[in-house]
N, C-alpha and C positions, 0 to 999 in steps of 0.2 A: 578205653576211657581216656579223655584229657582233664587232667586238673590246671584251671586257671584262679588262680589266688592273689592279695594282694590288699592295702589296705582301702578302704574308701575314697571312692575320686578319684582313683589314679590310673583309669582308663581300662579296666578290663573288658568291657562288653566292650568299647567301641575299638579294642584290639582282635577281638573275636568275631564281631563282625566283617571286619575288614578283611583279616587271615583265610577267613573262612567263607569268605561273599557271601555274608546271611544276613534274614529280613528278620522282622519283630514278629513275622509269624514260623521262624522257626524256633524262636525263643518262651520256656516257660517262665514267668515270672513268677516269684515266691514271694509271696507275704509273711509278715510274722501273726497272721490272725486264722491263716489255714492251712491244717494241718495236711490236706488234700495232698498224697501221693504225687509227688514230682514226675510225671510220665508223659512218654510219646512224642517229644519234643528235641530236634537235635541238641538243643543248649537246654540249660539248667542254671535259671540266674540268683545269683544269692541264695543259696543254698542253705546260708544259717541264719536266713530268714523262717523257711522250714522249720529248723532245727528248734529254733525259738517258739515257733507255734506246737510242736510236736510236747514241748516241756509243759507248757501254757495248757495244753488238753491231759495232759496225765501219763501221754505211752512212756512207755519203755524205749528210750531214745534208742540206746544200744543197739537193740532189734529189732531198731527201723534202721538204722544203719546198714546192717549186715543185709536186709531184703535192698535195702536203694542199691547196695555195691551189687548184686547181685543181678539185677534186673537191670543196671542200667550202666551196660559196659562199652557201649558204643557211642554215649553221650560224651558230652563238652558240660564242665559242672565249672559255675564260675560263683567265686566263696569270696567274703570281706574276711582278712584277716579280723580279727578280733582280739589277738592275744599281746599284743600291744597297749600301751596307755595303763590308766588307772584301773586297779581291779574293784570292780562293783558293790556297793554296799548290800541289795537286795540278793538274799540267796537264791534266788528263780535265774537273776541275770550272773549271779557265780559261777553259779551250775550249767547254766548256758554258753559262757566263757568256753569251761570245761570238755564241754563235749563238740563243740563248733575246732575244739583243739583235736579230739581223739577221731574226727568226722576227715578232717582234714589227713591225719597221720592214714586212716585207712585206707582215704580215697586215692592216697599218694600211691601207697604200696602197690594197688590193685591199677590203677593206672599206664596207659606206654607215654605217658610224657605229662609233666608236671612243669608248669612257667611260674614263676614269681613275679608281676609286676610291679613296679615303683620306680613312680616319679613320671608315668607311661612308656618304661621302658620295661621289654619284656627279659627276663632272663631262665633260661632252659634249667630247669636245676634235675632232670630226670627225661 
């Protein structure tokens, strides 16, 4: 698994694309309105767009977690920081904060290489 992370705008997919010569049909895009199983896809975009619909329908974040790392170790998962800026007055988007943080710490762990972008510069931190 690659973890590409980083905040908004600042170039991830069109770094992954690029690295990776890939089209918008090998990419999944993630809405925050379906909760639909991120699968089959080499990329994995916005990932805690996902995470946001997963809180939004009721699961058990966590244990969708632990089935996505599990199932999907050969993907490219590419995340909006979110743990930056102002923290949210709505607890759905708190709590979404929260676990788009502990998404990120596990995807890192289980991952062979982890980049941080910013500013669209990438940097290897794993």
């Amino acid at each position: 698994m690659i973890l590409v992370f980083g905040g908004v705008y600042q170039g991830k997919l069109d770094y992954v694309r690029e690295r990776f010569s890939l089209q918008d049909s090998d990419i999944f895009f993630c809405t925050d309105d379906d909760a639909t199983h991120p699968a089959g896809k080499k990329v994995i975009y916005e990932i805690d767009k996902w995470l946001l619909a997963l809180l939004r329908e009721g699961y058990d974040v966590t244990e969708q977690i632990d089935k996505f790392v599990k199932n999907n170790q050969n993907a490219i998962i590419i995340c909006n920081d979110i743990s930056c800026g102002i923290v949210p007055v709505e607890p759905v988007m708190r709590k979404w904060r929260e676990e788009v943080g502990w998404f990120l710490a596990a995807v890192a762990k289980n991952s062979d290489e982890v980049i941080r972008l910013y500013c669209g510069i990438p940097t290897r931190l794993k």
